[in-house]
Every structure is written in C-alpha cells, then in structure tokens.
BABA-40990 format. One record per residue: residue in three letters; x, y, z of N, C-alpha, C in turn. Coordinates in pm, 1 decimal, always signed. Atoms other than C-alpha are relative to their C-alpha. Layout:
<"ALA",<X,Y,Z>,<X,Y,Z>,<X,Y,Z>> ...
//
This chain:
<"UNK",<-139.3,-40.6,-21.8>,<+884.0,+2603.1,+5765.8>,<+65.7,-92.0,+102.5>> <"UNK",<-93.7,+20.2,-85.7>,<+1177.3,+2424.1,+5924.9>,<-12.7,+54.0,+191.3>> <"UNK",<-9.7,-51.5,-137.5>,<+1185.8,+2450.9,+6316.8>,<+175.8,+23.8,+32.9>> <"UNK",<-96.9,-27.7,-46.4>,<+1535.1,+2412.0,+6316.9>,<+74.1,+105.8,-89.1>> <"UNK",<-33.2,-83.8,+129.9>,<+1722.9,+2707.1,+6166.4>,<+87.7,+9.7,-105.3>> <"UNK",<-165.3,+14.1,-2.3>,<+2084.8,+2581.8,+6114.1>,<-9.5,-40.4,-156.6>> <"UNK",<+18.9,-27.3,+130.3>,<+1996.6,+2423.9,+5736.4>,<-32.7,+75.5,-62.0>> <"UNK",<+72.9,-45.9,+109.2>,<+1752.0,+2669.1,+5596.2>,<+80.6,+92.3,+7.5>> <"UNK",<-86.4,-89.1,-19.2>,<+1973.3,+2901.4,+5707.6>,<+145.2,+21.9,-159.0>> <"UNK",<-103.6,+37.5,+115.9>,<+2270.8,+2770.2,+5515.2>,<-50.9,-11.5,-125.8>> <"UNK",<+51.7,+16.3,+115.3>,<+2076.4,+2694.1,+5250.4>,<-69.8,+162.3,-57.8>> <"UNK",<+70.7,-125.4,-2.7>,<+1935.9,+3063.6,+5231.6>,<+142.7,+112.5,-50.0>> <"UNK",<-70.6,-66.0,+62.8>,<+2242.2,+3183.2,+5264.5>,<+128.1,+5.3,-97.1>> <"UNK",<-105.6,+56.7,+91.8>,<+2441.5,+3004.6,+4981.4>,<-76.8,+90.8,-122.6>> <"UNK",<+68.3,-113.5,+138.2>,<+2188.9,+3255.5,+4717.1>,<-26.6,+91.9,+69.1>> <"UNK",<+48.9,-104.5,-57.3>,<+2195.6,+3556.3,+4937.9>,<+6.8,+104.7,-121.2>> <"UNK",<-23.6,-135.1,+108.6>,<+2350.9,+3765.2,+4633.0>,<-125.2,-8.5,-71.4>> <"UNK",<+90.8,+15.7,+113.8>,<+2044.2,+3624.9,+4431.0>,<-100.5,+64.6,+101.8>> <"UNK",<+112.8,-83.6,-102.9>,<+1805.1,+3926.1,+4590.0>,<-84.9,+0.9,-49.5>> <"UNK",<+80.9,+16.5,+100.4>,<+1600.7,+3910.1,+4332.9>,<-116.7,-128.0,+16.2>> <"UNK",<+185.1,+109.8,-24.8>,<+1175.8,+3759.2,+4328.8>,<+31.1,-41.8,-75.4>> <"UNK",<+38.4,+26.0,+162.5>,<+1172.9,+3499.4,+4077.0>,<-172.1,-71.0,+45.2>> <"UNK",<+121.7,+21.4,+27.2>,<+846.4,+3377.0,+3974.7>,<-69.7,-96.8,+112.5>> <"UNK",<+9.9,+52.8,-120.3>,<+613.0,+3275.7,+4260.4>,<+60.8,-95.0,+109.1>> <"UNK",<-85.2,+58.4,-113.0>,<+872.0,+3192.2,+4512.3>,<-45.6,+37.0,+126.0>> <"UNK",<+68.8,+15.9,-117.4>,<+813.3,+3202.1,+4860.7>,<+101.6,-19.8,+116.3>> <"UNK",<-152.5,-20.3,-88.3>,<+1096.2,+3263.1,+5116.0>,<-50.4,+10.8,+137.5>> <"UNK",<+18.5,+48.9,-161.9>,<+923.6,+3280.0,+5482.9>,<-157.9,+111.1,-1.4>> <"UNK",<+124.9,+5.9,+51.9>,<+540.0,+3325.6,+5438.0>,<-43.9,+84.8,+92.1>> <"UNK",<+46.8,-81.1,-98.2>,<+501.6,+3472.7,+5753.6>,<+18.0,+154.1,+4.4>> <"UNK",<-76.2,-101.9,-5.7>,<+770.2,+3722.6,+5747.9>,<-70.6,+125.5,-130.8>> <"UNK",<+18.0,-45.6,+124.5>,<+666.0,+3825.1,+5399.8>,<-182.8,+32.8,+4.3>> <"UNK",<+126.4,-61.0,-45.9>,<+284.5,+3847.1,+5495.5>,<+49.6,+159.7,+88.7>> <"UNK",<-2.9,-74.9,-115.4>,<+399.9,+4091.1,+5800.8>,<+52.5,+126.9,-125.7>> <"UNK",<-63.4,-139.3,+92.0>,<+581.9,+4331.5,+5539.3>,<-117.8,+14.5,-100.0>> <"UNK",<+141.5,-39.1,+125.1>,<+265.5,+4339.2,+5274.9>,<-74.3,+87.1,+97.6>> <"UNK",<+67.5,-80.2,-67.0>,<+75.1,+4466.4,+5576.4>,<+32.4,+103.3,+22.7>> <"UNK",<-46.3,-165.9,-40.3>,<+297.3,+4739.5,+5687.6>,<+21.8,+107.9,-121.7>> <"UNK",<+43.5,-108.0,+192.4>,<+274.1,+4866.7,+5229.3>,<-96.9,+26.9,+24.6>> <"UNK",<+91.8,-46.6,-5.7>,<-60.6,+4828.6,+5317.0>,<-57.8,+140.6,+98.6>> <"UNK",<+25.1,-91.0,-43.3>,<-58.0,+5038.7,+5589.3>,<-19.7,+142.4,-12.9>> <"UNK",<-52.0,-80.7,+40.1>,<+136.3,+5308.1,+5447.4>,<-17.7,+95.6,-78.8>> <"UNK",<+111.4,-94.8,+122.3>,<-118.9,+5433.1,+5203.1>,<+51.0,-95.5,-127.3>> <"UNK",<+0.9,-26.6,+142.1>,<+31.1,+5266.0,+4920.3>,<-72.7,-148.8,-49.1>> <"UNK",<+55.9,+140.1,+1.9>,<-86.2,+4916.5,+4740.8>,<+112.9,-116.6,-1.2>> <"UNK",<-167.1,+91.4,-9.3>,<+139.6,+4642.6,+4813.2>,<-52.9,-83.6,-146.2>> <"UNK",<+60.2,+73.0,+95.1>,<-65.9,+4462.8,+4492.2>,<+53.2,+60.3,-182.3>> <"UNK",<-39.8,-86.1,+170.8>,<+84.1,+4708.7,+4198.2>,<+163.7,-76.3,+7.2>> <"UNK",<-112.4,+98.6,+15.2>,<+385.6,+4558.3,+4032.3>,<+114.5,+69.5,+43.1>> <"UNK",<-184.3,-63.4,-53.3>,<+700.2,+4808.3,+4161.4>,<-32.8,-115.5,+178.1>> <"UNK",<-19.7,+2.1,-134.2>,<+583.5,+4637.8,+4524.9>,<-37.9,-134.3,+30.2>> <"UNK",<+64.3,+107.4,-21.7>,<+427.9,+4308.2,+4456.9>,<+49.3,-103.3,+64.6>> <"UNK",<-107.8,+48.1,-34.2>,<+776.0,+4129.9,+4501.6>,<+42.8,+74.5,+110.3>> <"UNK",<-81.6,-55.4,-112.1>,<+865.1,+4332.8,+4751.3>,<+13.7,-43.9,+155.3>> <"UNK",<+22.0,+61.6,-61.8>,<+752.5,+4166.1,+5042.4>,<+123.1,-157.2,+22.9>> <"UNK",<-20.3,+95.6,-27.4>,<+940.2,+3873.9,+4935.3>,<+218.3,+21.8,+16.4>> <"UNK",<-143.8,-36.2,-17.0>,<+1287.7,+4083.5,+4885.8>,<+11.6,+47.9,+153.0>> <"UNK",<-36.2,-66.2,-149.6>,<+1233.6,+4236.2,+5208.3>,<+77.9,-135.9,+65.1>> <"UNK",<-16.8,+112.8,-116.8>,<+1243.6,+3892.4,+5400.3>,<+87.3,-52.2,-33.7>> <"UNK",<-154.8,+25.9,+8.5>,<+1574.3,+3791.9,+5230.1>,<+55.3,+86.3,+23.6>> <"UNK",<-70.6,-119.4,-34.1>,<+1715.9,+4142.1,+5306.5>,<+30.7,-29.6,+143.4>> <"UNK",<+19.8,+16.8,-137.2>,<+1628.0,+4070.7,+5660.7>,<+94.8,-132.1,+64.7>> <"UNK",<-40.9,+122.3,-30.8>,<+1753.0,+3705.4,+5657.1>,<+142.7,+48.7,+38.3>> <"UNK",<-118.3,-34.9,-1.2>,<+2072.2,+3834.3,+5569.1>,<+93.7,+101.5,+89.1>> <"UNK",<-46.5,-88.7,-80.3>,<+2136.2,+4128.7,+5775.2>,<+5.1,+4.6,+115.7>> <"UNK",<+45.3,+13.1,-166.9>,<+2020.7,+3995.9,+6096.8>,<+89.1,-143.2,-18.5>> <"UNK",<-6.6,+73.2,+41.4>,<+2206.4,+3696.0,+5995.5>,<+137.7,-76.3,+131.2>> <"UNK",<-72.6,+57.4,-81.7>,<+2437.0,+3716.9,+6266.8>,<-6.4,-47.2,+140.8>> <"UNK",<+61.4,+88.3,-95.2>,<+2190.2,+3577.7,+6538.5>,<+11.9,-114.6,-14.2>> <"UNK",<+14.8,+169.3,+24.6>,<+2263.2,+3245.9,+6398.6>,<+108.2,-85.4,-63.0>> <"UNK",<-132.7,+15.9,+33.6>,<+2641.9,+3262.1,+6374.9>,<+77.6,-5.5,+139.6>> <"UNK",<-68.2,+27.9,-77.9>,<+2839.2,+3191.6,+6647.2>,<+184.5,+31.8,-34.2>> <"UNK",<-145.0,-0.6,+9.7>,<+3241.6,+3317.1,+6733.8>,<+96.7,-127.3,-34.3>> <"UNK",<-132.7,+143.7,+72.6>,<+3342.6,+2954.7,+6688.2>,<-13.4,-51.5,-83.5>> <"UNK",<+7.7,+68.0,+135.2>,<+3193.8,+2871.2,+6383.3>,<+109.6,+125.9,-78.4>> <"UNK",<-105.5,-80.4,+174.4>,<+3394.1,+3203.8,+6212.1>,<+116.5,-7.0,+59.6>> <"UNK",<-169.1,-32.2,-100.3>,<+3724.9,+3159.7,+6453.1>,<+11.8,-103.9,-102.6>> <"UNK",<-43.6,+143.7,+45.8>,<+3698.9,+2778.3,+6320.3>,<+186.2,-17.2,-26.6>> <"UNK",<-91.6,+47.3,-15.9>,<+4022.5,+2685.3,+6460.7>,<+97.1,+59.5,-50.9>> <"UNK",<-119.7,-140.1,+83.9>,<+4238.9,+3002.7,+6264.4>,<+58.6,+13.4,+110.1>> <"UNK",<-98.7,-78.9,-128.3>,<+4423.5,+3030.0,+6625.6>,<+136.3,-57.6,+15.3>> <"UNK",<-128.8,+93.2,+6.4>,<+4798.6,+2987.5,+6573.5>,<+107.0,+72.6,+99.3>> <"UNK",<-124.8,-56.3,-93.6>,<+5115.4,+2977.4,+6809.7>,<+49.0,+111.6,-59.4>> <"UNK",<-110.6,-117.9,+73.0>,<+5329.4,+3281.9,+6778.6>,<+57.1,+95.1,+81.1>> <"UNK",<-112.5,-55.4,-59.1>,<+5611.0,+3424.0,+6927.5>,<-37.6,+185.6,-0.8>> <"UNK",<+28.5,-57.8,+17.3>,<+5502.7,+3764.9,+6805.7>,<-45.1,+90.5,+133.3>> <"UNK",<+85.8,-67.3,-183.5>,<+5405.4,+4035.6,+7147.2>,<-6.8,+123.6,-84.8>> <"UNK",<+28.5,-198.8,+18.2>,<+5366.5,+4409.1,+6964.3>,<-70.1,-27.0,-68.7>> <"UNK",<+128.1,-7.7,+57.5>,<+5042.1,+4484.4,+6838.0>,<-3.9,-30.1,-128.1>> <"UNK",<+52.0,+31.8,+156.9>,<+4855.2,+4364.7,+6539.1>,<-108.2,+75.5,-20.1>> <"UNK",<+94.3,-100.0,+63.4>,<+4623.4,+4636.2,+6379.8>,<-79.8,-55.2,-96.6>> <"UNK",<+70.8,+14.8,+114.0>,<+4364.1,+4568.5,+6159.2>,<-100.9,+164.6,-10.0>> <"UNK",<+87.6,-135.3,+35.3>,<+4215.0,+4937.0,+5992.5>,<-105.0,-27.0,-82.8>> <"UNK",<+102.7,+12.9,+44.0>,<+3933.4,+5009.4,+5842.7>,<-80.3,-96.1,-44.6>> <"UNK",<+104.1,+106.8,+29.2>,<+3702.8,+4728.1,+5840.9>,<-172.3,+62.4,+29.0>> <"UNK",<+106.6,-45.9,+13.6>,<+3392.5,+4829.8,+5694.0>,<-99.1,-98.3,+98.3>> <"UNK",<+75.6,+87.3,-128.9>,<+3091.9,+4720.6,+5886.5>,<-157.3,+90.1,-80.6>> <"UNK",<+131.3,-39.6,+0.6>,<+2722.6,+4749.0,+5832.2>,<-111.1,-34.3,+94.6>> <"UNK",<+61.0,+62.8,-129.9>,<+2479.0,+4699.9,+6070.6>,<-169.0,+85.3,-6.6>> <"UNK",<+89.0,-83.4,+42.9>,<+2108.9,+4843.7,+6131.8>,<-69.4,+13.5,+184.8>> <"UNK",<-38.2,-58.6,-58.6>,<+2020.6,+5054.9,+6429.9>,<-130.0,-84.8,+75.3>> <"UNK",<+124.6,+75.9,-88.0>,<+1752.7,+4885.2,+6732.2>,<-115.1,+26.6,-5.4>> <"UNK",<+112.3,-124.2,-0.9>,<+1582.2,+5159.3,+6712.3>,<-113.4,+49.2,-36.6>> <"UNK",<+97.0,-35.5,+126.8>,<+1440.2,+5218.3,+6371.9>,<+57.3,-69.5,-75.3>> <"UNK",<-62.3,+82.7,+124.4>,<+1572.0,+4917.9,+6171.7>,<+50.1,+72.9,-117.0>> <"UNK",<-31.5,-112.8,+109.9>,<+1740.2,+5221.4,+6014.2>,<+183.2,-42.1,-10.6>> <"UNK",<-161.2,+44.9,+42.7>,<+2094.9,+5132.7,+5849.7>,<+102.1,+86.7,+97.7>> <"UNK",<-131.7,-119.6,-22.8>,<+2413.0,+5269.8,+6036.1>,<+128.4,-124.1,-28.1>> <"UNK",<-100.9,+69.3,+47.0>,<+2744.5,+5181.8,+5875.3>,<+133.6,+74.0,+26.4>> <"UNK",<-111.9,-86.3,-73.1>,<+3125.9,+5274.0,+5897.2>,<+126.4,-89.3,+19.0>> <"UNK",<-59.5,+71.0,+12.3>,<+3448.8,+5166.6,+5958.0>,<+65.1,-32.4,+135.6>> <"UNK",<-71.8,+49.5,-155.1>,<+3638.0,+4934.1,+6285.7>,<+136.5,-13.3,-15.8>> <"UNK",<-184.5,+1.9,-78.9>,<+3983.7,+4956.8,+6407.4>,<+10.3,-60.1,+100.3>> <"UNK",<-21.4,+78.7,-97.7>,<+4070.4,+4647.6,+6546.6>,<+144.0,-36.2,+61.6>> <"UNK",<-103.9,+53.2,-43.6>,<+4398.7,+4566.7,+6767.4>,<-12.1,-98.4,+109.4>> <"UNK",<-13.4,+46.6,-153.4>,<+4526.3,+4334.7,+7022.4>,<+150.1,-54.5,-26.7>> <"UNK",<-132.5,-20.8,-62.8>,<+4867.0,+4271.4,+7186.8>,<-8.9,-122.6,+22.4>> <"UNK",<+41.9,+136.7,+3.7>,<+4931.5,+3875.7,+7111.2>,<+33.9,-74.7,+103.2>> <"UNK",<-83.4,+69.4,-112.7>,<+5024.5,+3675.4,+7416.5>,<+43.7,-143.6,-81.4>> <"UNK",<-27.4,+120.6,+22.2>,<+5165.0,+3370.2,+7243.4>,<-121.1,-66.8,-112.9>> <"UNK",<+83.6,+36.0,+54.1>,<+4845.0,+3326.4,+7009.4>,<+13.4,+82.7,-85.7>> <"UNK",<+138.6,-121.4,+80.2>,<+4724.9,+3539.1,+6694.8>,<-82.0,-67.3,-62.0>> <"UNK",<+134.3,+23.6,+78.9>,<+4428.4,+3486.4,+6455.0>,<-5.5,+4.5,-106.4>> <"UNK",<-43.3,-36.7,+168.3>,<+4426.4,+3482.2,+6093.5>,<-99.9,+98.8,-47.6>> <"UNK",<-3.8,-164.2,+22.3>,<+4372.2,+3806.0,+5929.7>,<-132.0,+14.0,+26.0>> <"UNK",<+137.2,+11.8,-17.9>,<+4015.2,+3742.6,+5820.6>,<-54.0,-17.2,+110.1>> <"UNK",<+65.3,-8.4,-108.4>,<+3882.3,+3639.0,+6104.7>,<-66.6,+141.9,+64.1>> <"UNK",<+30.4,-108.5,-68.6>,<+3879.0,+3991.9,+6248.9>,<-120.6,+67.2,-76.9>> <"UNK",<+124.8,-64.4,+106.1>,<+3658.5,+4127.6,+5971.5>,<-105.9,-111.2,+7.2>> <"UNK",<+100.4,+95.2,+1.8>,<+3422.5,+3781.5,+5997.4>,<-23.6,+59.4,+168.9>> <"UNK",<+79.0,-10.1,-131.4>,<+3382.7,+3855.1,+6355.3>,<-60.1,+143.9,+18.4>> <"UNK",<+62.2,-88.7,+36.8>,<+3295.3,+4206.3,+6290.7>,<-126.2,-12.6,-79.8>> <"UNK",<+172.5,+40.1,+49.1>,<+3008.0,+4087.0,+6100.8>,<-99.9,-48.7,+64.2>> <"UNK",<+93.8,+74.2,-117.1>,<+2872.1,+3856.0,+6363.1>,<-65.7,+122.6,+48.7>> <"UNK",<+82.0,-73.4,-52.5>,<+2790.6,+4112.2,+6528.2>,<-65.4,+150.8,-19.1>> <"UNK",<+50.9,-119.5,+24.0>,<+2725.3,+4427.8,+6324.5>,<-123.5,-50.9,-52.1>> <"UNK",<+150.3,+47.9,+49.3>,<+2450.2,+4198.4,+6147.3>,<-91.6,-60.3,+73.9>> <"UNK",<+95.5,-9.5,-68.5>,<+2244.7,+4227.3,+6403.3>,<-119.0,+87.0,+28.4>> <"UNK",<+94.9,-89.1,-47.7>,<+1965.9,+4451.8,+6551.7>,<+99.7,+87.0,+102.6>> <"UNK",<-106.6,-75.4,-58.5>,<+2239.7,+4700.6,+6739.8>,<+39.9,+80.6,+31.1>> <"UNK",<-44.6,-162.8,-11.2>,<+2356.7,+5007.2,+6883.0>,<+159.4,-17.9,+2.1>> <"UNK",<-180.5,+42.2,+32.6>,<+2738.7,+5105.2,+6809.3>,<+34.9,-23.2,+134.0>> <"UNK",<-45.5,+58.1,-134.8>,<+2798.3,+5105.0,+7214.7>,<-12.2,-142.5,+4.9>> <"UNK",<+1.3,+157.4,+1.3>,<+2761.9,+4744.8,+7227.9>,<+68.2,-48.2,-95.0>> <"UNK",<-105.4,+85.6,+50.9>,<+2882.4,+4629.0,+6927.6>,<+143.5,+29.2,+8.6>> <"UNK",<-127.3,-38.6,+2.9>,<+3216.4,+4794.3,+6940.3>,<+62.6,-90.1,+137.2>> <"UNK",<-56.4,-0.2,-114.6>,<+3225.3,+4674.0,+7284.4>,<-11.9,-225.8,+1.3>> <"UNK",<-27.6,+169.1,-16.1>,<+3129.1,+4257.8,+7213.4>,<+113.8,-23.2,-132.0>> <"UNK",<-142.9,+27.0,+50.8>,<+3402.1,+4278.7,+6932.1>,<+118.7,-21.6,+51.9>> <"UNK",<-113.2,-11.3,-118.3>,<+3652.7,+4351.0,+7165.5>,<-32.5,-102.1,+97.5>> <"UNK",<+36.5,+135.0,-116.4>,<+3487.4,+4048.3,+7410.3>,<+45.4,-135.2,-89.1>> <"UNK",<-9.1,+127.3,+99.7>,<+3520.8,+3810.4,+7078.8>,<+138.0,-8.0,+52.8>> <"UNK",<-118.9,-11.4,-38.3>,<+3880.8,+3906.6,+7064.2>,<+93.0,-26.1,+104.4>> <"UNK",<-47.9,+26.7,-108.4>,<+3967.6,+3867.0,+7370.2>,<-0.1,-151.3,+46.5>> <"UNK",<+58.5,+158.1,-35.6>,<+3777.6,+3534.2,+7432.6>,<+98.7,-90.9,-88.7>> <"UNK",<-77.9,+88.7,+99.8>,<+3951.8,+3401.5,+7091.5>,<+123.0,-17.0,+2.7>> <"UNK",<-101.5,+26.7,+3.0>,<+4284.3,+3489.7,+7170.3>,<+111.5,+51.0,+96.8>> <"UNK",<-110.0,-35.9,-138.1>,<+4373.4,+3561.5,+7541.9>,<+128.1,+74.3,-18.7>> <"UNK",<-131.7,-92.6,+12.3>,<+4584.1,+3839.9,+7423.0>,<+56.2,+121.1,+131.2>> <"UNK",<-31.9,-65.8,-150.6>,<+4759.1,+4089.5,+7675.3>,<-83.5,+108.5,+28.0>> <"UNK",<+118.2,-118.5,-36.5>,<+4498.1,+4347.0,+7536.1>,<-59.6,+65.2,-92.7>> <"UNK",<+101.1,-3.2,+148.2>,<+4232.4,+4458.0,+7276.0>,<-47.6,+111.4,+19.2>> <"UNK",<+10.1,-123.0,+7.9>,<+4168.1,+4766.0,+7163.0>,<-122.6,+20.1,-122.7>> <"UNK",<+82.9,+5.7,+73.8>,<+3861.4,+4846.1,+6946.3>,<-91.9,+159.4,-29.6>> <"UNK",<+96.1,-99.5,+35.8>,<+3699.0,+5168.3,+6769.5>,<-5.8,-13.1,-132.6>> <"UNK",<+92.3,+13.8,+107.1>,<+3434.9,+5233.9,+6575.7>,<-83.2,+103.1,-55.3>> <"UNK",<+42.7,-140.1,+101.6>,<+3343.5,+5555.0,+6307.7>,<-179.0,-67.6,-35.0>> <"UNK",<+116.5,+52.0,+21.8>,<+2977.7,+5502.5,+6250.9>,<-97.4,+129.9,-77.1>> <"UNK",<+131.1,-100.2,+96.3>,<+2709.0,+5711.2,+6028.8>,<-127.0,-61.1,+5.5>> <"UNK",<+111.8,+29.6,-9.8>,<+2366.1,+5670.8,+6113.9>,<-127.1,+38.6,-53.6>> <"UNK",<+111.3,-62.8,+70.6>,<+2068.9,+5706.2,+5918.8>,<-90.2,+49.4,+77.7>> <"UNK",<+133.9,-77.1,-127.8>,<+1808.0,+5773.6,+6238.5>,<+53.3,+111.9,+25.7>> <"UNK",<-12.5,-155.6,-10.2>,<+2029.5,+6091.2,+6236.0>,<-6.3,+72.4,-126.3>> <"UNK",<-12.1,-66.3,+61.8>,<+2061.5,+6164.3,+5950.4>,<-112.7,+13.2,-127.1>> <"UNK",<+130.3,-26.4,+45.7>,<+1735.3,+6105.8,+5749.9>,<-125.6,+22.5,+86.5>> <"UNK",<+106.5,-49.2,-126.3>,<+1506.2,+6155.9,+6062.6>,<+52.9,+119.2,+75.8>> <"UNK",<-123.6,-100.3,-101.8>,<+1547.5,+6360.8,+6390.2>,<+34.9,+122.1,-10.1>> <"UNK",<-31.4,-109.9,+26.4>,<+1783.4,+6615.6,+6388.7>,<+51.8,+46.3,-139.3>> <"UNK",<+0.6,-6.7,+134.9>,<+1880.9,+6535.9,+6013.4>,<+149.2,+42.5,+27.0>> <"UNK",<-129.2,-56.2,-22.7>,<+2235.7,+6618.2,+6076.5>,<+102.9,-49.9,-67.9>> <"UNK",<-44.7,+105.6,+109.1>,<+2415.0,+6516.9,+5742.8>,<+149.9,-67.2,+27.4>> <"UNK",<-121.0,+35.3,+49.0>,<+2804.1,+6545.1,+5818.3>,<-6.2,-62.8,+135.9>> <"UNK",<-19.7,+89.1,-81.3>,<+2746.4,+6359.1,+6162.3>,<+39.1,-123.6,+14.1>> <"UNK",<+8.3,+130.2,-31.8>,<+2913.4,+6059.1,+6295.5>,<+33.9,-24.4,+161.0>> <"UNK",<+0.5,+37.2,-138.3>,<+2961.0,+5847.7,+6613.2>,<+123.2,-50.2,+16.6>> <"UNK",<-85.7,+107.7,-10.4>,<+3292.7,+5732.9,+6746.5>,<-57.2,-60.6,+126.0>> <"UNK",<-25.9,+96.9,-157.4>,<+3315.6,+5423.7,+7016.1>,<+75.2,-40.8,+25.6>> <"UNK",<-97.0,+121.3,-45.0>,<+3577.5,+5259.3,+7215.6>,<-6.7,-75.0,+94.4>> <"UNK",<-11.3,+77.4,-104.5>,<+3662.1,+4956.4,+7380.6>,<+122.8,-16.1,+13.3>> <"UNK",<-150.8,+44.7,-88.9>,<+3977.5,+4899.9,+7588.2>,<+19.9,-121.9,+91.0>> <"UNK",<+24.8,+100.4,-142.1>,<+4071.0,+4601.2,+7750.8>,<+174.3,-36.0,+30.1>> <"UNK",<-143.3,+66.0,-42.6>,<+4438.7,+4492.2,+7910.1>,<+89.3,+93.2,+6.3>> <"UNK",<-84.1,-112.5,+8.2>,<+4714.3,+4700.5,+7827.0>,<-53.6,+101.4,-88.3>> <"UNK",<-11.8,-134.5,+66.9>,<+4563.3,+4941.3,+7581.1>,<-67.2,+66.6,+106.8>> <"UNK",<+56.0,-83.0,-101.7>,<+4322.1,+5012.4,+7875.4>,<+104.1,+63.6,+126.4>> <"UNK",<-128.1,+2.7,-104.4>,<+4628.7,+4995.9,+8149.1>,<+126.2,+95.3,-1.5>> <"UNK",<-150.8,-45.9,+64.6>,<+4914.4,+5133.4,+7957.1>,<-51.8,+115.0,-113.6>> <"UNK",<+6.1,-138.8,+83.8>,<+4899.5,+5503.3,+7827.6>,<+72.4,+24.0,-137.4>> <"UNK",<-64.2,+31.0,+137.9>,<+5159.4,+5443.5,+7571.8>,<-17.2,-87.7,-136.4>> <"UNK",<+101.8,+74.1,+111.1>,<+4999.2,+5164.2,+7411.2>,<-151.6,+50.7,-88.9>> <"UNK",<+185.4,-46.9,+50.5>,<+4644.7,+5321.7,+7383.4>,<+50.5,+114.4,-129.6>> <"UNK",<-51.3,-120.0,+69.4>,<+4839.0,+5624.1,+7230.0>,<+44.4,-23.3,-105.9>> <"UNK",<-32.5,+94.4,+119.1>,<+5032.7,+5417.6,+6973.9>,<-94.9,-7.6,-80.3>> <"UNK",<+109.2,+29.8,+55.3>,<+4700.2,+5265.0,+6859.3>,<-62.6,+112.6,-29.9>> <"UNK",<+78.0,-110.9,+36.8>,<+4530.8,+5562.9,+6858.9>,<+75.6,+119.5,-139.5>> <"UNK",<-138.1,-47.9,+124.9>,<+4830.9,+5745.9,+6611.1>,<-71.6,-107.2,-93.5>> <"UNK",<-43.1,+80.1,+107.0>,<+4852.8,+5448.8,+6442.2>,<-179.7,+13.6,-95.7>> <"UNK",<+146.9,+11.2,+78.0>,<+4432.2,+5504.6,+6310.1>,<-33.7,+114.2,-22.7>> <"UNK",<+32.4,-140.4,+32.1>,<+4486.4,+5885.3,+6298.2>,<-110.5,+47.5,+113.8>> <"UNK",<+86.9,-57.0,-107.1>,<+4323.3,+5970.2,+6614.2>,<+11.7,+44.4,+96.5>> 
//
C-alpha cells in the first residue's frame, strides 16, 4: 500500500458508488483482514458466501465515511469566497448529514441549520453542505461537530456571526442502551452576533421552526 494517502485516496474515491466485491479484488489488506477477524469472532463464518466479500465492502464503507480525515476546509472552500455587499443573514436549512458516533462506530444522522451574517464576503451555496461533510464523515460526537462547522464558517468567511444547529438521531440510542425509538439530539453553536444579539439568534431560530 501507498504511504502517501492523497492519490489512493482520490483514486478510491472516484468508484465510491461502486460498493460492490468484484472478483478477487483487494482494497486495503490489512483493514479487510481486521474485519474477517471480528465475523470470526462473532460466532459466525466469515468463509460462507453472504460474508466472504464482506470484509472487502466493509473497508470501502469505512474509506468513505471516515473520508473526511483527509479533506481539508480549503480544498472544499476552493476559492468559492466572493465580495458582497449583502449584511442580513444567509440561511441554509436542512442539510442532511451523516456521520457515525465515537463511541460505537454506530451511525447517527439528521439534519444542519446553517447561518451567518456576511461582513462583506459570502460563500457559494454548496460549500456549506461540502463543509458539513468534512466533518460529519468522521469518527464524532454531535457536540463537536456542530460546533467545528460553525469554526469552518467562520474561518472561511469572517462574517459578523455564525449560527449553527443540529437535529441528530442516533443509533447507540436507539438500537442499544436505552432503545429509545422517537429520540433525538439537538446542538448549537453561536458565534458573533447570533451569540451577542438576542434578536438575531431569535430570527434564526423562527426562521428553522425553533
């Protein structure tokens, strides 16, 4: 394997949709050993054919979902930062998000409500949803990510003030635990005037039904 990660990477993830084993392929030997062991563990045979491939889907599942250890805010900003006269908030709603929990590499997903208050800069639309990925496709708890979204934002576009929550559904509650089906988590981050200014936060908060 590659020491450096930055090609195989790219190259990995130009067929991420292709999840699918084809015929003795071989995607990260190590990774894909480490998951046969833990079938084996488990009672069942990792050697029967529903599981044989499985090993090798896992370790592209993984590539992909953790994928945003090896993405950086300025490769997805890439230069989208334009002048603009513009000062009353820009909203972006429901931006789905997936992510998987530190905990128990157990899925929690959901949707972000992103604003910020432009000082002379905004961002192009996308962006906000690419930088939401950076960091939900990580290893993660929602306190944090909700809270380095709102650091991206800020960093990318020295606005007067960034506002960020995040609806979350977690599987470590809700298939483990206390099993608690209609549960979810909100989080927020505040920074500038939505944190400062009561009328602003309030706005934003209306404006996402909250």
């Amino acid at each position: 394997m590659t020491t450096d990660p930055t090609p195989l990477y790219a190259e990995r993830y130009a067929t991420e949709n292709e999840m699918e084993a084809s015929v003795d392929e071989v995607f990260d030997p190590e990774l894909e050993a480490n998951v046969r062991a833990i079938l084996a563990k488990v009672a069942d045979d990792p050697g029967r054919e529903g599981l044989a491939r499985t090993p090798l889907r896992v370790a592209k599942a993984l590539e992909f979902l953790t994928s945003g250890y090896k993405t950086t805010i300025e490769e997805v900003v890439n230069n989208a930062i334009f002048e603009s006269d513009a000062d009353e908030m820009v909203l972006v709603k429901d931006v789905e998000f997936y992510s998987l929990c530190e905990h128990h590499i157990l899925p929690f997903f959901g949707k972000a409500h992103v604003a910020y208050m432009p000082n002379k800069k905004i961002i192009g639309l996308s962006k906000i949803g690419r930088i939401v990925d950076v960091f939900a496709r990580r290893l993660q708890v929602q306190e944090r990510l909700t809270n380095q979204i709102a650091d991206a934002i800020e960093q990318a576009v020295e606005p007067h003030g960034v506002a960020v929550v995040m609806e979350g559904s977690h599987f470590c509650m809700l298939m483990r635990g206390v099993q608690k089906q209609g549960s979810s988590m909100i989080t927020s981050a505040m920074r500038g005037g939505f944190k400062d200014n009561p009328s602003s936060r309030a706005e934003f908060l209306d404006l996402i039904g909250r």
